[in-house]
Structures are given as structure tokens and as C-alpha cells.
C-alpha positions in Angstrom: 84.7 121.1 83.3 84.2 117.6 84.4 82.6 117.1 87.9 85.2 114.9 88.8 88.1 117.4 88.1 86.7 119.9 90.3 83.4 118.2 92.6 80.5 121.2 93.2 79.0 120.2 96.4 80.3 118.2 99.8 78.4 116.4 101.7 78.8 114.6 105.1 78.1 111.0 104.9 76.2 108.2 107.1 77.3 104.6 105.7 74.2 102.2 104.8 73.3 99.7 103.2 70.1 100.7 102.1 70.1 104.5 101.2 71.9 105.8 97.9 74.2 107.8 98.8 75.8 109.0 95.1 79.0 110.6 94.4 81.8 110.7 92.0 84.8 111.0 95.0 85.0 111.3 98.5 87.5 111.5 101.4 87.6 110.4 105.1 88.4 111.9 108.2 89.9 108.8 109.8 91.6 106.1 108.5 90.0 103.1 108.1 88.4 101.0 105.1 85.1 102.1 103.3 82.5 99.4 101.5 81.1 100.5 97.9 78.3 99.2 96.0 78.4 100.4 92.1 75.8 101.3 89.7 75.7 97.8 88.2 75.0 96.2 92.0 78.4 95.0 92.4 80.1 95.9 95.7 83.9 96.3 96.6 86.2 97.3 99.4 89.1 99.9 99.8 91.1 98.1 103.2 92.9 101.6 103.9 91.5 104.6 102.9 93.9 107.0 104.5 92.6 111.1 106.2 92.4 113.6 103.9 93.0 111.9 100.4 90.7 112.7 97.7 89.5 109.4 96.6 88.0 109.8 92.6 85.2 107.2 92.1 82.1 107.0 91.5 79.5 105.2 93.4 75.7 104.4 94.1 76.5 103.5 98.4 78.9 103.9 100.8 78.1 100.9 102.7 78.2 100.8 106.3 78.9 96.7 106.1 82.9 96.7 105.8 83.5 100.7 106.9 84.8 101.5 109.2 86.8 104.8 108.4 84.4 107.7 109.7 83.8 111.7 109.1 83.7 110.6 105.4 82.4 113.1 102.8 81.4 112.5 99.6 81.6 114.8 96.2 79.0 115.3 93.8 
């Protein structure tokens, strides 16, 4: 079963810009929008990420530049 179908392990989630913080989905407690960067460097925004959507994509960071949705946990 693909870890994206069905995600093994939660975990709580500070933003930053400097620390990996890998995952193949997450979900926020609050609305708000939430910074990626990729595994090729490149960095995007989702403006509204609305509470408790599962959200499937995978990322290297959830930056803290450009988030500001909180209680955000990530799958892996």
C-alpha cells in the first residue's frame, strides 16, 4: 500500500525555514496558508489551506515564511 493512500505516522509540526521537515501530506488545525519548499529547492504557497482537510503532497519544508495556518501535522 502506498504511503500516501494510507500515511503511518503523524507528527506535529513547527514551520522553518531551515529544518527539513519531510512528508507526503499534512493537515492544519486552523485555517490559514502554508509555505512549501520541494525536493528540487523550489518553493510554493497554498493561500487557504482550510481545518481538517487532508492535504496529499509531498514535501522537503513547511516553511514558516508565508504560513500562517497553525496546529499543522504532517504524514509520513
Amino acid at each position: 500500500m502506498n504511503t500516501a493512500d494510507n500515511p503511518s505516522r503523524f507528527i506535529a509540526v513547527t514551520p522553518s525555514d531551515t529544518e527539513p521537515n519531510v512528508g507526503v501530506g499534512f493537515s492544519v488545525g486552523v485555517t490559514g496558508p502554508v509555505s512549501f519548499e520541494f525536493a528540487d529547492g523550489t518553493n510554493a504557497v497554498w493561500p487557504v489551506c482550510t481545518a481538517g482537510v487532508y492535504y496529499a503532497l509531498s514535501f522537503q519544508k513547511i516553511r514558516s515564511t508565508g504560513t500562517t495556518a497553525t496546529g499543522i501535522v504532517r504524514f509520513s
